[in-house]
N, C-alpha and C positions, 0 to 999 in steps of 0.2 A: 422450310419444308423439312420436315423429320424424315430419318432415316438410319433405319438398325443400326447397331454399332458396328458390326459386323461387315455392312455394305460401305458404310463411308467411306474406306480406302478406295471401291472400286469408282466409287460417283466420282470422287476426286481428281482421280487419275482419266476419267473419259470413259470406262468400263462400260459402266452403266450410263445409259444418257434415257432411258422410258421407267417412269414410274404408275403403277396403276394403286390407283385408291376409291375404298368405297366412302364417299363422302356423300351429306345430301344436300351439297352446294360446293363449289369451286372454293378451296381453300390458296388458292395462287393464280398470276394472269400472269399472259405472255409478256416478255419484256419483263417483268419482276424479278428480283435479283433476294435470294435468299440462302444464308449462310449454314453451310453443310461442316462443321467438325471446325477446323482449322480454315477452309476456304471456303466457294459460294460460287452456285448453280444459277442461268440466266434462264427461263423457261420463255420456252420458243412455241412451243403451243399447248391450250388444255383443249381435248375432246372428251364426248360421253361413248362408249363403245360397250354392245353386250360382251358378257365374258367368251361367250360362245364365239365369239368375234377376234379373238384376240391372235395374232399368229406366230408363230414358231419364231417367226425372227424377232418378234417383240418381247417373247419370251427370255428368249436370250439376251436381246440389249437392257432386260430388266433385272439381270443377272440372276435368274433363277433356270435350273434346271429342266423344266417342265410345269404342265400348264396346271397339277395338282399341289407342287412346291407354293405356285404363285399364289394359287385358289387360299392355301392354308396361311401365305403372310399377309395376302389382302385383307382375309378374313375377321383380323383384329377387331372389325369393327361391326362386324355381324355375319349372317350366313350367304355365301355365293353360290348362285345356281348357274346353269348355262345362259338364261334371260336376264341376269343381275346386268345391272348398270353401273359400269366403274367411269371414273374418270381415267382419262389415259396422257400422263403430264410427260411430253419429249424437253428436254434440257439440253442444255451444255456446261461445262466447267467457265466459271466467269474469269478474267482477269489473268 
């Protein structure tokens, strides 16, 4: 699983443990273990959630500031609306 250069230290360290991506299929399963920088995230579950759905505290364990920070790094992959459908991937630091 990719992840900005920028955020790595925080996944690393535990920081961030929720990643939301606009994908149009599950790019990782639960139990899957995938190498973040230097170390490697175990994903503990994928759901599908609208954006409009997303909340405050997930916002923040995604390491983003608010839910229009989020809107603009999700967005890499095309345009979010409030009915967009992201995957919402919880992890942990493996090992």
């Amino acid at each position: 699983m990719e992840f900005s250069r920028e955020l790595r230290a925080a996944v690393l360290s535990g920081e961030i443990t929720v990643s939301f991506r606009l994908w149009t299929r599950p790019q990782v399963k639960p139990g899957g273990r995938y190498r973040v920088g230097e170390g490697q995230i175990e994903v503990d579950s994928v759901e599908r959630i609208p954006f409009a759905f997303i909340d405050e505290a997930d916002i923040r364990r995604s390491g983003e500031s608010d839910r229009e920070s989020l809107r603009r790094r999700a967005a890499h992959s095309g345009p979010i609306h409030a009915e967009t459908v992201l995957y919402r991937i919880e992890f942990h630091v493996a090992g």
